[in-house]
Structure formats: structure tokens, C-alpha cells
N, CA, C and O atoms as a GROMACS GRO file, in nm:
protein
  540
    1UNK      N    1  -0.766   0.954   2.799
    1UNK     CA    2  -0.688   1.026   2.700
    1UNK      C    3  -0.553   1.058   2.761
    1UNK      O    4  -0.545   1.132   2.859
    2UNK      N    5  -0.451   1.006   2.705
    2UNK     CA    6  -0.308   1.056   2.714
    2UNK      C    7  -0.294   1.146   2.660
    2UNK      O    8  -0.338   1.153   2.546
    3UNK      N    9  -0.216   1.276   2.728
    3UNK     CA   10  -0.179   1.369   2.649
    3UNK      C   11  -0.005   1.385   2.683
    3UNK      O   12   0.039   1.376   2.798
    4UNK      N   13   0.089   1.413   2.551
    4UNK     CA   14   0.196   1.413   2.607
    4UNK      C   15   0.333   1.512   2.476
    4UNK      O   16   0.314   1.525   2.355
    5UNK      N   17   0.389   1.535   2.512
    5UNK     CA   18   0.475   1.638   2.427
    5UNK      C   19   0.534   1.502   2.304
    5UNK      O   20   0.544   1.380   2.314
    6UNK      N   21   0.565   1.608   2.185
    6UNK     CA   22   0.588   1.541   2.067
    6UNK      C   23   0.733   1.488   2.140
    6UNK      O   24   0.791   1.516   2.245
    7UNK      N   25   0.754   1.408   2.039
    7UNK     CA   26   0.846   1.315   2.062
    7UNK      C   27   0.963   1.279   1.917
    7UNK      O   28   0.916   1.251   1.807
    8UNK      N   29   1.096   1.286   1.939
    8UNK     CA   30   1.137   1.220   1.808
    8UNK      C   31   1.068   1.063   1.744
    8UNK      O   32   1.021   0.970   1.809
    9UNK      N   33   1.077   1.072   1.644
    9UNK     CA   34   0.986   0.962   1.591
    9UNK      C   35   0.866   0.993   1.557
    9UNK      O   36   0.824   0.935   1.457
   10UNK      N   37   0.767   1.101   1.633
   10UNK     CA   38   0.628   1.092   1.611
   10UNK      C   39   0.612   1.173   1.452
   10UNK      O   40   0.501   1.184   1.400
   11UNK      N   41   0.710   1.215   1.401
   11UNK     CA   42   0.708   1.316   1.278
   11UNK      C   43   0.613   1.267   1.188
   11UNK      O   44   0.511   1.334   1.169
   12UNK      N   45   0.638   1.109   1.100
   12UNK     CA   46   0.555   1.063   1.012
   12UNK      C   47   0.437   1.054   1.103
   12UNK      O   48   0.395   1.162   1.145
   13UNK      N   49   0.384   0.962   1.136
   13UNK     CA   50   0.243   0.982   1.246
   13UNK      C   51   0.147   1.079   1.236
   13UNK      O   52   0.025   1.085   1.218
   14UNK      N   53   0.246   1.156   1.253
   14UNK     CA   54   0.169   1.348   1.309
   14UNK      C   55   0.084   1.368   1.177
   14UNK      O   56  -0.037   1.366   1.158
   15UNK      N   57   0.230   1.394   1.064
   15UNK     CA   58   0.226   1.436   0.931
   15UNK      C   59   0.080   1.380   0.866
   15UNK      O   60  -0.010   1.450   0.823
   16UNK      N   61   0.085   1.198   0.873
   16UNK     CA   62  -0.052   1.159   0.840
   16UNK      C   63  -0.164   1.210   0.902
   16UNK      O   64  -0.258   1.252   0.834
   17UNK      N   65  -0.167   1.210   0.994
   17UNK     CA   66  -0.274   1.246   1.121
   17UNK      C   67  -0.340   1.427   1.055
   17UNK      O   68  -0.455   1.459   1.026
   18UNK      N   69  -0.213   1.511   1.051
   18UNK     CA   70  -0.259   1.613   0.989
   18UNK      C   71  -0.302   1.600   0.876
   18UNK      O   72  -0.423   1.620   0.870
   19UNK      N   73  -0.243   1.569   0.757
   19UNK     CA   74  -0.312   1.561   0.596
   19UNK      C   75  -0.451   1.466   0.649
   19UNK      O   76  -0.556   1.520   0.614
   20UNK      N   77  -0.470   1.352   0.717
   20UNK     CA   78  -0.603   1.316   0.741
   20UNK      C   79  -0.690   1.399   0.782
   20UNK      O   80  -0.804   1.392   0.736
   21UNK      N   81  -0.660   1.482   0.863
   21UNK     CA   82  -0.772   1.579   0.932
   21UNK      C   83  -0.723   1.710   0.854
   21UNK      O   84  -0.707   1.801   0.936
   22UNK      N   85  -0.699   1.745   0.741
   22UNK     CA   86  -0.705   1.852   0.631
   22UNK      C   87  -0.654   1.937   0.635
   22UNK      O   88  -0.689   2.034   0.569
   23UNK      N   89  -0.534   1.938   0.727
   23UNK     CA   90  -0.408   2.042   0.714
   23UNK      C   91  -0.305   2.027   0.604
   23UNK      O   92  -0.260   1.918   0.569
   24UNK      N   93  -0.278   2.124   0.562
   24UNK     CA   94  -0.179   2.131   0.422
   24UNK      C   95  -0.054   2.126   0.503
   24UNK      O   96  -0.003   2.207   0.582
   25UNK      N   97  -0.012   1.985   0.452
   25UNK     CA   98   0.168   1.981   0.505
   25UNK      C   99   0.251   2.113   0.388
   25UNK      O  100   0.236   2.148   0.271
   26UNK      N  101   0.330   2.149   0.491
   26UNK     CA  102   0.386   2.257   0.424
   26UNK      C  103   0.511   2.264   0.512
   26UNK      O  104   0.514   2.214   0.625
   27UNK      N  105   0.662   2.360   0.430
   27UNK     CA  106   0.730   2.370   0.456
   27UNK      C  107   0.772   2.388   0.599
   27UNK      O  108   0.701   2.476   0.646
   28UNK      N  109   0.870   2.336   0.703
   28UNK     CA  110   0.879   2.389   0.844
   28UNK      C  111   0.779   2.246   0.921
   28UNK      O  112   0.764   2.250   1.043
   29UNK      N  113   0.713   2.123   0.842
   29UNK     CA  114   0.657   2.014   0.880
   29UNK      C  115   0.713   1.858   0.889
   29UNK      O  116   0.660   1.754   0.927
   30UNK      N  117   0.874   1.897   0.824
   30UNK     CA  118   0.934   1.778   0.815
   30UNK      C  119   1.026   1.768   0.963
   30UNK      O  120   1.053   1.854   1.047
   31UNK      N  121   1.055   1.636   0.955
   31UNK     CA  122   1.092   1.561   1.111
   31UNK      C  123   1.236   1.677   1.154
   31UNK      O  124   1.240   1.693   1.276
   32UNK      N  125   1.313   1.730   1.101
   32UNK     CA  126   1.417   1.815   1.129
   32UNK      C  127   1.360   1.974   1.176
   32UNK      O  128   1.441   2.039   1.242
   33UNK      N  129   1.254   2.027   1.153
   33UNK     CA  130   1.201   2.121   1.186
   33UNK      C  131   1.116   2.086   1.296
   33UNK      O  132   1.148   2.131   1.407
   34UNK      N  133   0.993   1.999   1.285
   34UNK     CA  134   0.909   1.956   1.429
   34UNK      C  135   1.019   1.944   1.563
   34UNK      O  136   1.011   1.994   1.675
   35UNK      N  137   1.113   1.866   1.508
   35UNK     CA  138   1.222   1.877   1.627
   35UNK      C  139   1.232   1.966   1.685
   35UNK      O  140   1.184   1.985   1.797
   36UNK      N  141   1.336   2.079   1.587
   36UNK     CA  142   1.365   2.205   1.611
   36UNK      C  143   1.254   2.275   1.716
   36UNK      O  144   1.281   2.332   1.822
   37UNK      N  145   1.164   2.262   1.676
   37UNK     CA  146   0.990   2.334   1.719
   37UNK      C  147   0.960   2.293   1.841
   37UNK      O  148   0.895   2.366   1.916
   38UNK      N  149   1.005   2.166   1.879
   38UNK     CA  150   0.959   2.122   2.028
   38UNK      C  151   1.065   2.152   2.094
   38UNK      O  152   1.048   2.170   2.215
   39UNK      N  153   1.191   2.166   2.045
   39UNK     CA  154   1.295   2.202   2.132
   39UNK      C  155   1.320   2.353   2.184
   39UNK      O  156   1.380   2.381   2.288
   40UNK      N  157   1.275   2.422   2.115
   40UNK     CA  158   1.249   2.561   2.095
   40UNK      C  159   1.141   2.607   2.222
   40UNK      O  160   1.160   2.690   2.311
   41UNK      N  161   1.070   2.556   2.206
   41UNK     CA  162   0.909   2.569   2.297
   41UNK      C  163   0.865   2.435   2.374
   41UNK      O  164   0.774   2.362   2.334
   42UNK      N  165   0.934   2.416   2.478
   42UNK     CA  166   0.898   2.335   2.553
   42UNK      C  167   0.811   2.324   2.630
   42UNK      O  168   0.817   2.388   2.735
   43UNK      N  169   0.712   2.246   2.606
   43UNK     CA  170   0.555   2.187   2.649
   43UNK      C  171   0.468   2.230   2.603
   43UNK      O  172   0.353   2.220   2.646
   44UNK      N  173   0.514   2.308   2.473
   44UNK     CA  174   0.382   2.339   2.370
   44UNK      C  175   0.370   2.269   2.234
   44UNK      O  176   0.355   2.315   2.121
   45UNK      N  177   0.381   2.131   2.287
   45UNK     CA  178   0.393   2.094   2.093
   45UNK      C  179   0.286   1.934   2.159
   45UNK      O  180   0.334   1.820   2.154
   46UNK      N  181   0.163   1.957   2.208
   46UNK     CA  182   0.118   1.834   2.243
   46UNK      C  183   0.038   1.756   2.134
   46UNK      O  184   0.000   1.782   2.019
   47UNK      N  185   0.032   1.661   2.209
   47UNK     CA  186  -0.057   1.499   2.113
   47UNK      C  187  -0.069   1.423   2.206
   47UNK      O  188   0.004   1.388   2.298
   48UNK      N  189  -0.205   1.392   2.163
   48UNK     CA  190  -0.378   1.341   2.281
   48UNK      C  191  -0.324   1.245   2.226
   48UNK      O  192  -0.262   1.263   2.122
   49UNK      N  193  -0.338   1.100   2.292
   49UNK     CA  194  -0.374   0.978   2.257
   49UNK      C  195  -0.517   0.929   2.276
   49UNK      O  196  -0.591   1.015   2.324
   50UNK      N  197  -0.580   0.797   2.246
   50UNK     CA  198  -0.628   0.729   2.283
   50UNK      C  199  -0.618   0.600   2.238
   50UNK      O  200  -0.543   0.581   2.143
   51UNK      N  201  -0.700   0.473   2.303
   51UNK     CA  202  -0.673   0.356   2.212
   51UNK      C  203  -0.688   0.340   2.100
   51UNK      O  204  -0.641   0.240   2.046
   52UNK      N  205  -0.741   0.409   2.046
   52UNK     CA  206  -0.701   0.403   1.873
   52UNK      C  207  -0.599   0.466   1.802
   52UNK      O  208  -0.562   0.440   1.687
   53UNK      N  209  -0.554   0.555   1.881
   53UNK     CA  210  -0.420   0.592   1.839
   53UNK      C  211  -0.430   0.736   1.880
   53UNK      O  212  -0.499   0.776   1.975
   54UNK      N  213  -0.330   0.840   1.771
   54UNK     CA  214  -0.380   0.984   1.807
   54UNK      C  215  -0.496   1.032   1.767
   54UNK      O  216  -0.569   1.007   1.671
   55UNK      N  217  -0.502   1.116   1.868
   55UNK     CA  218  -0.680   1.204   1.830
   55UNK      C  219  -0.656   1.353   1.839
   55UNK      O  220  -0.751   1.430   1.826
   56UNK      N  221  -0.521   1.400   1.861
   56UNK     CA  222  -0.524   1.541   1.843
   56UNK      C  223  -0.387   1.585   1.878
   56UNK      O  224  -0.308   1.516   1.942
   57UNK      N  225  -0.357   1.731   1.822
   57UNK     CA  226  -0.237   1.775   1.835
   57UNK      C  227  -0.312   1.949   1.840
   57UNK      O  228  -0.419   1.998   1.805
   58UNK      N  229  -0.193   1.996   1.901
   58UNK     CA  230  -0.158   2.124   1.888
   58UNK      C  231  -0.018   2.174   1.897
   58UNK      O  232   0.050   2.108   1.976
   59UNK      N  233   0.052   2.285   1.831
   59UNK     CA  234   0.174   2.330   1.880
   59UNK      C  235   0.152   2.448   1.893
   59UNK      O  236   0.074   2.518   1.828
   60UNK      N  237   0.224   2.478   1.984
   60UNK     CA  238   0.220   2.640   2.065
   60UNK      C  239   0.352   2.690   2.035
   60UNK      O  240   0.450   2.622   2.068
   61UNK      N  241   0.365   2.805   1.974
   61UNK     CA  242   0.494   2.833   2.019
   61UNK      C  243   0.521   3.007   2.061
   61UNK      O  244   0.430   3.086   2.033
   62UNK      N  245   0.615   3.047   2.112
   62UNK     CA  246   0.664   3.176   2.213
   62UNK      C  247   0.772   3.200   2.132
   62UNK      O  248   0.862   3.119   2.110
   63UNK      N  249   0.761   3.328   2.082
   63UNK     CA  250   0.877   3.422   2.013
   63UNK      C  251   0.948   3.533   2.130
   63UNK      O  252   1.056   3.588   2.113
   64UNK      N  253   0.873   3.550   2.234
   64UNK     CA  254   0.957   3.598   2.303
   64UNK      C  255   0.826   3.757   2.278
   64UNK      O  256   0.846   3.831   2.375
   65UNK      N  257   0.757   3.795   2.221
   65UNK     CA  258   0.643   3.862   2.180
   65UNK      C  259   0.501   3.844   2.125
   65UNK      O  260   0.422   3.939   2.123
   66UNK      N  261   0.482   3.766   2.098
   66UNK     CA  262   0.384   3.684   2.077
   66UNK      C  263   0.367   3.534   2.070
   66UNK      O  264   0.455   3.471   2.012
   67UNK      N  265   0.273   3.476   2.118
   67UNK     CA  266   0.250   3.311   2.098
   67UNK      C  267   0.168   3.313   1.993
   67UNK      O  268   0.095   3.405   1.957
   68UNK      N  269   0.192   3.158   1.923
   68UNK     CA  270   0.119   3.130   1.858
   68UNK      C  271   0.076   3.008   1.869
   68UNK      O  272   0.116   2.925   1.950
   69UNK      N  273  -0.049   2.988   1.747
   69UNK     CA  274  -0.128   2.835   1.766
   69UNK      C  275  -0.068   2.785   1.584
   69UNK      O  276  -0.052   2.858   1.486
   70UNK      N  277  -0.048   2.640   1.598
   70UNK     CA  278  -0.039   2.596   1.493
   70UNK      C  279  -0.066   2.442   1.476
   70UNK      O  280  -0.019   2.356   1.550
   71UNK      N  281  -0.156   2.418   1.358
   71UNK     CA  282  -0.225   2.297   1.343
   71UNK      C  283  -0.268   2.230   1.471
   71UNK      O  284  -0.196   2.151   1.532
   72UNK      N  285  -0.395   2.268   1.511
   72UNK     CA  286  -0.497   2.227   1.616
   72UNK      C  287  -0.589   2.134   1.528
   72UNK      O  288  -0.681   2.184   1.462
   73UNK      N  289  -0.558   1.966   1.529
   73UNK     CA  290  -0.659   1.908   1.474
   73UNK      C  291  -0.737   1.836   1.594
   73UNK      O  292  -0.736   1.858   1.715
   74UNK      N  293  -0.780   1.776   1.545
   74UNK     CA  294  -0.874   1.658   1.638
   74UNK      C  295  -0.927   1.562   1.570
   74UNK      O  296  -0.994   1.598   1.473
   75UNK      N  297  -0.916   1.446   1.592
   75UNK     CA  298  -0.952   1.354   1.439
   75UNK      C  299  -1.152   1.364   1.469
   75UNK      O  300  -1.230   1.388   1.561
   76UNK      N  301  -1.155   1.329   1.326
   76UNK     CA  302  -1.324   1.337   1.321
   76UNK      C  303  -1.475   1.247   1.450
   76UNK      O  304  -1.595   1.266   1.471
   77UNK      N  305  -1.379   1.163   1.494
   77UNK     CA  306  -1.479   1.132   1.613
   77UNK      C  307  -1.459   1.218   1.734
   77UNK      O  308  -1.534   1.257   1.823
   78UNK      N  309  -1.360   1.231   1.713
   78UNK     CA  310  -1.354   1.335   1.895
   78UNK      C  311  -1.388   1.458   1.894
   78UNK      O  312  -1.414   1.514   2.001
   79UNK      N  313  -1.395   1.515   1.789
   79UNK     CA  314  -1.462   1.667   1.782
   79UNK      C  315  -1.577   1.647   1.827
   79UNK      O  316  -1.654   1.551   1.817
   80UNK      N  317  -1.587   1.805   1.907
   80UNK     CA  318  -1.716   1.847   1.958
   80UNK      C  319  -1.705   1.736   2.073
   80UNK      O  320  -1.807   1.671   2.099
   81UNK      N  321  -1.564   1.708   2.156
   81UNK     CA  322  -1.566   1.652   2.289
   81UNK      C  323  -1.481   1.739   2.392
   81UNK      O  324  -1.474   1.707   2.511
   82UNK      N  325  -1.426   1.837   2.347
   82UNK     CA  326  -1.398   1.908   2.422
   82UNK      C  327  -1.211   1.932   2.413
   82UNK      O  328  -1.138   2.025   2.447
   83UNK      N  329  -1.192   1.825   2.362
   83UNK     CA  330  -1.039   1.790   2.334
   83UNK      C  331  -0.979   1.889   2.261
   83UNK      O  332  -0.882   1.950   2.306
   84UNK      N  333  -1.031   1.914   2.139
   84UNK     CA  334  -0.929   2.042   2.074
   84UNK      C  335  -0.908   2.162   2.183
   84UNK      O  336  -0.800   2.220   2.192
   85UNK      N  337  -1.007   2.190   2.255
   85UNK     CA  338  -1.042   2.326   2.337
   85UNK      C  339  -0.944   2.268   2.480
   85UNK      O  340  -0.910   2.368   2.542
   86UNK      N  341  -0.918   2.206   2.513
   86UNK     CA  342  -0.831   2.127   2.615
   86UNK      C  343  -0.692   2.176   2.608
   86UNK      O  344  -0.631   2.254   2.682
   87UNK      N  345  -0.646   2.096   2.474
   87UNK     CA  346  -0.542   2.115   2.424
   87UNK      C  347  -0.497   2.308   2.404
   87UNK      O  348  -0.386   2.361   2.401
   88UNK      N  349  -0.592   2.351   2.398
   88UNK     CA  350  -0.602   2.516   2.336
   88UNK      C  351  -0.535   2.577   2.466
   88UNK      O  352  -0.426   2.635   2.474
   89UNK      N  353  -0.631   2.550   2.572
   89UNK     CA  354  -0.626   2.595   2.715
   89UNK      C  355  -0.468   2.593   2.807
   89UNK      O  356  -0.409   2.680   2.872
   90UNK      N  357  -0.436   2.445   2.775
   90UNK     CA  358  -0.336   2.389   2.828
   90UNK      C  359  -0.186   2.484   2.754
   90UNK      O  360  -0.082   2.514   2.812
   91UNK      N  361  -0.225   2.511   2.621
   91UNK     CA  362  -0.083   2.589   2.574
   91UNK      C  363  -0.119   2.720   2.590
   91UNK      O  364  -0.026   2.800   2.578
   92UNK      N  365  -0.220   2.761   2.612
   92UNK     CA  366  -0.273   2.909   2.627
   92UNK      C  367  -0.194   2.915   2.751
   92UNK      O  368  -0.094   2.984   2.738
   93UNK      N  369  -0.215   2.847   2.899
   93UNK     CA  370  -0.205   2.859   3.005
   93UNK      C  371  -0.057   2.851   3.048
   93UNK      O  372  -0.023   2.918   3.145
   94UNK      N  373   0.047   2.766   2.977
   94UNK     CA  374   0.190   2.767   2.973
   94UNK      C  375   0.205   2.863   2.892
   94UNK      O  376   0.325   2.883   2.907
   95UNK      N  377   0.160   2.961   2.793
   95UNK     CA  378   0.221   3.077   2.777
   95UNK      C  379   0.223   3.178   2.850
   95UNK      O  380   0.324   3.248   2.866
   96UNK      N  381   0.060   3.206   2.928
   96UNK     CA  382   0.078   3.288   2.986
   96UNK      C  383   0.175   3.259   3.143
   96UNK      O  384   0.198   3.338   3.234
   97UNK      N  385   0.198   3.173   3.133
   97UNK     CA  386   0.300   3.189   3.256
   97UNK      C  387   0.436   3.193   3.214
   97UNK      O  388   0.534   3.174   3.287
   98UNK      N  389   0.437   3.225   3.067
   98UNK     CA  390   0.598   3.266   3.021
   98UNK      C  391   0.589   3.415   3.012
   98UNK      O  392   0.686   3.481   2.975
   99UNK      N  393   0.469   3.470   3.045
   99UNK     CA  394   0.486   3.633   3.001
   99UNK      C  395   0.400   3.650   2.853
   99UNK      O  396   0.383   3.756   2.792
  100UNK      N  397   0.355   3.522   2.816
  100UNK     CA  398   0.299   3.621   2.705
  100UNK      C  399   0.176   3.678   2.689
  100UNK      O  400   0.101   3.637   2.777
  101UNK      N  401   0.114   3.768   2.604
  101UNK     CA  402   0.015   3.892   2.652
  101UNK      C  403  -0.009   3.881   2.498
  101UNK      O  404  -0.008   3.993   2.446
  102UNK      N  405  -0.028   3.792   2.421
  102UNK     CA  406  -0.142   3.795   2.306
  102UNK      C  407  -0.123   3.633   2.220
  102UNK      O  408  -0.003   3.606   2.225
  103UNK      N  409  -0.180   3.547   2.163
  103UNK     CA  410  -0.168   3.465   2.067
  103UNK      C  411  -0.248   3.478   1.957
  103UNK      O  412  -0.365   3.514   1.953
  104UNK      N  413  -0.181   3.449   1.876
  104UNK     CA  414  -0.223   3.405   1.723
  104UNK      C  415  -0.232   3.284   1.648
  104UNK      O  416  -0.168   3.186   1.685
  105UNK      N  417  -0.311   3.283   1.537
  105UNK     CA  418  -0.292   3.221   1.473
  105UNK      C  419  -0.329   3.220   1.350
  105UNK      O  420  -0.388   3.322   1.313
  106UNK      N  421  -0.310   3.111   1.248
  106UNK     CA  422  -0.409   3.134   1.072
  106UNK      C  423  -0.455   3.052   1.052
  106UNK      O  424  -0.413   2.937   1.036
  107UNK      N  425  -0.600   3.113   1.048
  107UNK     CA  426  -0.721   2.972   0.918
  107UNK      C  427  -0.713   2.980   0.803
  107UNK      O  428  -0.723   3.098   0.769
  108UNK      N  429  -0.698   2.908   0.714
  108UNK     CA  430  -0.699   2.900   0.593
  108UNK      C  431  -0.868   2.953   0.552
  108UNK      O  432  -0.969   2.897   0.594
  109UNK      N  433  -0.865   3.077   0.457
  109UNK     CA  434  -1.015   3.146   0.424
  109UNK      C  435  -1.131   3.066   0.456
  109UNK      O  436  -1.225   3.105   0.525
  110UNK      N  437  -1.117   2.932   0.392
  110UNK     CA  438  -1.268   2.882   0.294
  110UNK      C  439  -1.221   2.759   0.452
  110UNK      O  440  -1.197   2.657   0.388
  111UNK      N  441  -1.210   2.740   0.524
  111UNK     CA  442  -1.225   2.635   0.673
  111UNK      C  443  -1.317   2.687   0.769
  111UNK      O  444  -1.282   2.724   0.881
  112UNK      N  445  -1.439   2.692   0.725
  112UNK     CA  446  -1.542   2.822   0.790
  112UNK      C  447  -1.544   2.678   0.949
  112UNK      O  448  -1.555   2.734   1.058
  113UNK      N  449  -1.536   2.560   0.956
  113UNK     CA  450  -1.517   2.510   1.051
  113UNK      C  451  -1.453   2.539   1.212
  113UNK      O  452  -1.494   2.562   1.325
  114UNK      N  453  -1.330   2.521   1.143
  114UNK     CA  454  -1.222   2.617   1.215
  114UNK      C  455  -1.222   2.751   1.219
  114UNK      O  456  -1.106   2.780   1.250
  115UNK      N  457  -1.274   2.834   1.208
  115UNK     CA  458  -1.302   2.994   1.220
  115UNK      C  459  -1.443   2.953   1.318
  115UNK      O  460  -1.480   3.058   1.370
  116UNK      N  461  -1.511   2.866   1.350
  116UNK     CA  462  -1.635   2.869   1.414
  116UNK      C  463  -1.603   2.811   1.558
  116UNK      O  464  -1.671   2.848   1.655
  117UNK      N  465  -1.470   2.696   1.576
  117UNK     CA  466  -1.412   2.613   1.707
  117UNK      C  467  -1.335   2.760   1.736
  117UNK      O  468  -1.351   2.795   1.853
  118UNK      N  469  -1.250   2.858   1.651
  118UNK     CA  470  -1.175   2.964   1.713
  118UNK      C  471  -1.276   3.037   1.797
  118UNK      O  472  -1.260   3.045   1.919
  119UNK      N  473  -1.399   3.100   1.723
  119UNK     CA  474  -1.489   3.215   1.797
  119UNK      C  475  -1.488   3.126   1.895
  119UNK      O  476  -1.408   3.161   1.982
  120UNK      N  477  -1.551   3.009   1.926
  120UNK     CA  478  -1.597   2.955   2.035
  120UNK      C  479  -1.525   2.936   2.189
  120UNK      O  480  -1.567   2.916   2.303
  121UNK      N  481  -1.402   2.952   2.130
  121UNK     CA  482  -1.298   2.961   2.172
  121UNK      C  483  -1.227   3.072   2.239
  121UNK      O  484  -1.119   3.061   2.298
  122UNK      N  485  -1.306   3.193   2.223
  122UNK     CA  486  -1.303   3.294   2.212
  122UNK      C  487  -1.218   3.426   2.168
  122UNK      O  488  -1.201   3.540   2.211
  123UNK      N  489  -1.167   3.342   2.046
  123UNK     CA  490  -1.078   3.419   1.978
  123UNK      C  491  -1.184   3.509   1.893
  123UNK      O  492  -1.305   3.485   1.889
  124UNK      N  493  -1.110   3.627   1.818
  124UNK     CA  494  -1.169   3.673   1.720
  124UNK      C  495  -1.106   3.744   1.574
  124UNK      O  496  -1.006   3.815   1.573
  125UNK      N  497  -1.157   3.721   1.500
  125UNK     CA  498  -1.050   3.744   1.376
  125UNK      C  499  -1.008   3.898   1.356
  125UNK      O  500  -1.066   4.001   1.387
  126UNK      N  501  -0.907   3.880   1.305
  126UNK     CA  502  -0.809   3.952   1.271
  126UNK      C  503  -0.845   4.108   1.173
  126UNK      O  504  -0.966   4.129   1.166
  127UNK      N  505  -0.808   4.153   1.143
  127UNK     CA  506  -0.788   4.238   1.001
  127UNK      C  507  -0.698   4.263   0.921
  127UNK      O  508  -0.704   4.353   0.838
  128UNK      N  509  -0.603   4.184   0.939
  128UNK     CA  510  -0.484   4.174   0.918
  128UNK      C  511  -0.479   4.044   0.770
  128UNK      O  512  -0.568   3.966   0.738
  129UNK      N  513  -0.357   4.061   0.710
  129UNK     CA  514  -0.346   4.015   0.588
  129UNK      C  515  -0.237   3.964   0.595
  129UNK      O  516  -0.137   4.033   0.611
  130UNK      N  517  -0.231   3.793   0.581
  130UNK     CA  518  -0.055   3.711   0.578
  130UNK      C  519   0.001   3.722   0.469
  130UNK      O  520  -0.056   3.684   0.366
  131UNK      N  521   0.136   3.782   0.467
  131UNK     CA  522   0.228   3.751   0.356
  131UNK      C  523   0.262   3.647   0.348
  131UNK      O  524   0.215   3.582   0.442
  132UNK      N  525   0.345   3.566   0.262
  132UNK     CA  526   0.444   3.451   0.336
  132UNK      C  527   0.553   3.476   0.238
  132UNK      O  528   0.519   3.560   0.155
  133UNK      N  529   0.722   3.411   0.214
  133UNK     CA  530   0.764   3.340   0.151
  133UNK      C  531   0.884   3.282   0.162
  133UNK      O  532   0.989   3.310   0.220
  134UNK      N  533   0.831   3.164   0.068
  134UNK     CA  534   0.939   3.037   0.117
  134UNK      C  535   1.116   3.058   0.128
  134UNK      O  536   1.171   3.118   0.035
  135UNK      N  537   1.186   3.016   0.223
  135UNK     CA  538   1.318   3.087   0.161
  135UNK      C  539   1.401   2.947   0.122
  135UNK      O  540   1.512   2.953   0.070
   0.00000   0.00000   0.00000
């Protein structure tokens, strides 16, 4: 498994890779923002290879007060190999050597999947309630 920081170009790729593995592309996902995002947070925006192509992503990013996790997939054969949790570790571990002292992130309600790889993970949910809106 190659693992290696996003790259210009990889935008479409990713984009499929996520809507395949059931992330809602959403605003802040097009190739001018991913940019922005890896340039911003350097060595937290990774993607696993293998010979079949990609098998996983994560982006990490540091506000300077909190980190966060965003779209942690893993395509459907490699789950439950250890790879999403790899990837988790690896941006967990470059944050905390930037100073940071909590991460976050959001499951979408009804992804009882992903709320089950987080506990395991040893995160734990929130009580907290997301606003959002688009500007």
C-alpha cells in the first residue's frame, strides 16, 4: 500500500472514489478548494493506493484550535484491514505534534457504520448539534 498526500489532479478521482464509497460531495469538494485544503494543512490530506487503484483517503485539517477528520473512506474490500484506522493514526499523530489537544469530526445520523469504525477508534460522540450554511 502506497500512501501519499493529495496531489493536483487527484480532485476528479477522489470525488468518484468518495460518491462510490457514500460520501455526499458537497460544497468545499471541488478541485479549487481540495487544493486550497492540502495547501493549508500539510500532510493531512492522504490517499492509500494499491494496484487497483485508490483504497482510501482521509483529510485532516488544523485551525490552529482544533483538528479535524473529514471523509475517511476505504473502498469496500479493504475495510476491516486496518487501513482506514492507519490513515486515522497517521493524521492524529501529525496533529498532535502541531499542538493540537482535541479532534473532530461529523457522521451523517443514519451511517450507524461509521459511528461503529469511530467508537472503535476510540472516539466518542458528541452532544453537540451542527449548524451549517452555505455562503
Amino acid at each position: 500500500m502506497d500512501v501519499r498526500e493529495f496531489r493536483a489532479g487527484d480532485g476528479v478521482a477522489v470525488r468518484a472514489f468518495w460518491e462510490a464509497s457514500g460520501i455526499r460531495i458537497r460544497p468545499g469538494d471541488d478541485d479549487r478548494s481540495l487544493a486550497a485544503f492540502a495547501e493549508r494543512n500539510p500532510g493531512l490530506f492522504l490517499l492509500a493506493f494499491d494496484d487497483q487503484g485508490l483504497a482510501a483517503t482521509a483529510l485532516g485539517g488544523w485551525d490552529g484550535r482544533r483538528g479535524w477528520l473529514y471523509h475517511v473512506a476505504v473502498r469496500a474490500d479493504e475495510r476491516r484491514h486496518g487501513l482506514g484506522g492507519r490513515l486515522v493514526r497517521t493524521i492524529e499523530q501529525r496533529l498532535r505534534e502541531r499542538g493540537c489537544p482535541k479532534v473532530n469530526l461529523i457522521v451523517w445520523n443514519d451511517n450507524a457504520a461509521a459511528m461503529e469504525f469511530w467508537k472503535a477508534n476510540g472516539y466518542t460522540r458528541a452532544t453537540t448539534v451542527e449548524f451549517e450554511k452555505e455562503l
